[in-house]
C-alpha distance (Angstrom), angle and dihedral (degrees) to the residues before:
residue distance angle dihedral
X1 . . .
X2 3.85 . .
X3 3.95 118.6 .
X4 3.41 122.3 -134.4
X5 3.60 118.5 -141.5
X6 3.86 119.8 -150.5
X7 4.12 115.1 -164.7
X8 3.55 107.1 -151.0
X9 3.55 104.4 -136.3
X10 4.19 110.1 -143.3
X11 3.54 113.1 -143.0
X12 4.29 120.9 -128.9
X13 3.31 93.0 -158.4
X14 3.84 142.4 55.3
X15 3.71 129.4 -163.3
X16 4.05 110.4 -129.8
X17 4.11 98.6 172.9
X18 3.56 137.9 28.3
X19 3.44 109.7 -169.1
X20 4.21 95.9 168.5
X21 3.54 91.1 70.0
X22 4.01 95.2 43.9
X23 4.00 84.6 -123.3
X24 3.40 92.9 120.7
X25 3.86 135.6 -169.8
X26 4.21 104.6 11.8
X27 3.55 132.8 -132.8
X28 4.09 99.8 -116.1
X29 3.47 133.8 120.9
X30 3.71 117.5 -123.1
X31 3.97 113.6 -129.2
X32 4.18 107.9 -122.1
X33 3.74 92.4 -116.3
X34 3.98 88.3 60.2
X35 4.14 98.7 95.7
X36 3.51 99.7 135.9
X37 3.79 116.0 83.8
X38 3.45 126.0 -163.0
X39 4.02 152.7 168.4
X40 3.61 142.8 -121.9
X41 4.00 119.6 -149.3
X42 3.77 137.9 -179.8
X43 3.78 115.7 -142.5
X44 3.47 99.2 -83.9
X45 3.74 84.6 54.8
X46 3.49 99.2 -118.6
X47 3.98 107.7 151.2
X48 3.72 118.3 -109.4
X49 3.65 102.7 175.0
X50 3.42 142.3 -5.3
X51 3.99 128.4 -159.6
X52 4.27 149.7 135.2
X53 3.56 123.1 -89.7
X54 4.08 131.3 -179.2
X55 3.69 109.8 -92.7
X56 3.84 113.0 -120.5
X57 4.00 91.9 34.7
X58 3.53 121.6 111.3
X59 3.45 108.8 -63.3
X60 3.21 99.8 -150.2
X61 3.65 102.6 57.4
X62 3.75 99.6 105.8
X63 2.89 110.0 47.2
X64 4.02 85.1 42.2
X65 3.54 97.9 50.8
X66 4.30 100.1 29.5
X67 3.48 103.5 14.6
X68 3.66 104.7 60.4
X69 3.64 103.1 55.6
X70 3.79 84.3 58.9
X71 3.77 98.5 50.6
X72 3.51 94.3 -108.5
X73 4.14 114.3 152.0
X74 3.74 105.2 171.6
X75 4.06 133.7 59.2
X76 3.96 122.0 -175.9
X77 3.86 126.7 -174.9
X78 3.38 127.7 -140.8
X79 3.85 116.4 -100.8
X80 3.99 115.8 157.5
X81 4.10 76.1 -55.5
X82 4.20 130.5 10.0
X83 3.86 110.2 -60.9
X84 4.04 116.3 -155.4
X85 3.81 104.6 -130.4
């Protein structure tokens, strides 16, 4: 019998508020590591989501992963004020 090995794959971000879906702020706990907060916008930059990610991780991963299945195009980070990436 062959085993089948499953690699959990851990997550580097964490979605804090979904504003598409008028649901608002959510009820998860941010991981310590998380520092970096950032923003996910359509092209009319309207704000979809907003959330922490680890700094030095892919960048990208949000609005890869979350962002695109909403129609979201744009992600800023927070820098004394929102920075386009």
């Amino acid at each position: 019998m062959k085993a089948t090995i499953f690699k959990r794959r851990i997550m580097h971000y964490t979605i804090t508020k979904n504003l598409i879906d008028e649901i608002g702020n959510l009820d998860v706990k941010v991981p310590e590591k998380q520092t970096q907060r950032f923003r996910l916008l359509d092209d009319d930059d309207e704000v979809y989501f907003e959330g922490y990610q680890t700094p030095d991780r892919d960048e990208f991963a949000p609005l890869d992963e979350v962002g695109a299945g909403y129609g979201c195009t744009a992600l800023q980070y927070w820098n004394k004020g929102w920075q386009w990436l």
